[in-house]
C-alpha positions in Angstrom: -57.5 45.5 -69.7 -60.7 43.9 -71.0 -63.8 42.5 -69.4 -66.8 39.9 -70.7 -69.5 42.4 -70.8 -71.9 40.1 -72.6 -73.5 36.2 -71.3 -71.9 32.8 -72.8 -72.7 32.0 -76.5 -72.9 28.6 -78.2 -72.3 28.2 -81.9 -76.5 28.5 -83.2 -78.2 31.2 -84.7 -80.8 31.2 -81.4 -77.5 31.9 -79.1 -77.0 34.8 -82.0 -79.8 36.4 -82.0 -80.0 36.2 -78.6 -77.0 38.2 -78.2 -77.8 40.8 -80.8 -81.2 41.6 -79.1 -78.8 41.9 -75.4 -76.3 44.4 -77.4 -78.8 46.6 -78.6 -80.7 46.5 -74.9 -77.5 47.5 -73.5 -75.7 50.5 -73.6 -72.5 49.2 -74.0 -70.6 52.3 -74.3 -71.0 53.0 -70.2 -69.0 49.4 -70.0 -65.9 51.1 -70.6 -64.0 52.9 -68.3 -60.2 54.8 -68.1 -57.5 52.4 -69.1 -60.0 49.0 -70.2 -62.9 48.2 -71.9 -66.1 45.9 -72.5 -65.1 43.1 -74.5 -68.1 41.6 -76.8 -67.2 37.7 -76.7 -69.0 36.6 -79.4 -67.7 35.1 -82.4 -67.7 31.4 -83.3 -64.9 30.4 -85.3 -64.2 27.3 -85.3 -67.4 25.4 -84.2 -67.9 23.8 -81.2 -66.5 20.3 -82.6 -69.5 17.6 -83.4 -71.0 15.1 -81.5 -69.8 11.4 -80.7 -67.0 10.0 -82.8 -66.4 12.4 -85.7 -63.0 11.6 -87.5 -63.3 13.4 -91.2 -60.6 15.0 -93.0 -62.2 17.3 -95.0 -64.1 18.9 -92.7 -62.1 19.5 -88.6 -65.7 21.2 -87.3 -69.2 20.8 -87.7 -70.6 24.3 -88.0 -73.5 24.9 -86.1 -74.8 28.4 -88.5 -74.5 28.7 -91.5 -72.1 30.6 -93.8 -75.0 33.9 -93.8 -75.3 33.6 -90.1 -72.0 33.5 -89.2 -71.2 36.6 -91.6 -74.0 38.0 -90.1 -72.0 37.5 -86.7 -69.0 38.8 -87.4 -70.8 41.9 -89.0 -72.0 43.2 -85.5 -69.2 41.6 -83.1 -67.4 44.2 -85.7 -69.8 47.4 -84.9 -70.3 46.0 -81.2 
């Protein structure tokens, strides 16, 4: 079993940072208990689609961080 143990985040380096700063403010290691834990919900994949009528075929998303941010992202939701 697993459990949010962190508040939304939208695909922008603000939202990011954000979150890093709440990790390291928490301790999350008291979030987990016998037979669960904390699960940091964090990582932005895919984008959050792009605004108004978007119909390309190279590109399916439009990325809201860029390639260094969202490295940067995966880096801690990987040491979270």
């Amino acid at each position: 079993q697993a459990w949010k143990i962190n508040p939304d985040h939208h695909d922008n380096w603000n939202s990011t940072k954000s979150l890093i700063g709440y990790v390291i403010q928490q301790n999350v290691t008291k979030l987990d208990g016998e037979y669960g834990w904390g699960y940091f919900d964090f990582l932005m994949t895919g984008g959050q689609g792009c605004p108004g009528d978007y119909n390309n075929n190279q590109y399916l998303h439009c990325p809201g961080q860029t390639d260094d941010e969202y490295m940067t992202e995966f880096a801690v939701f990987a040491i979270a």
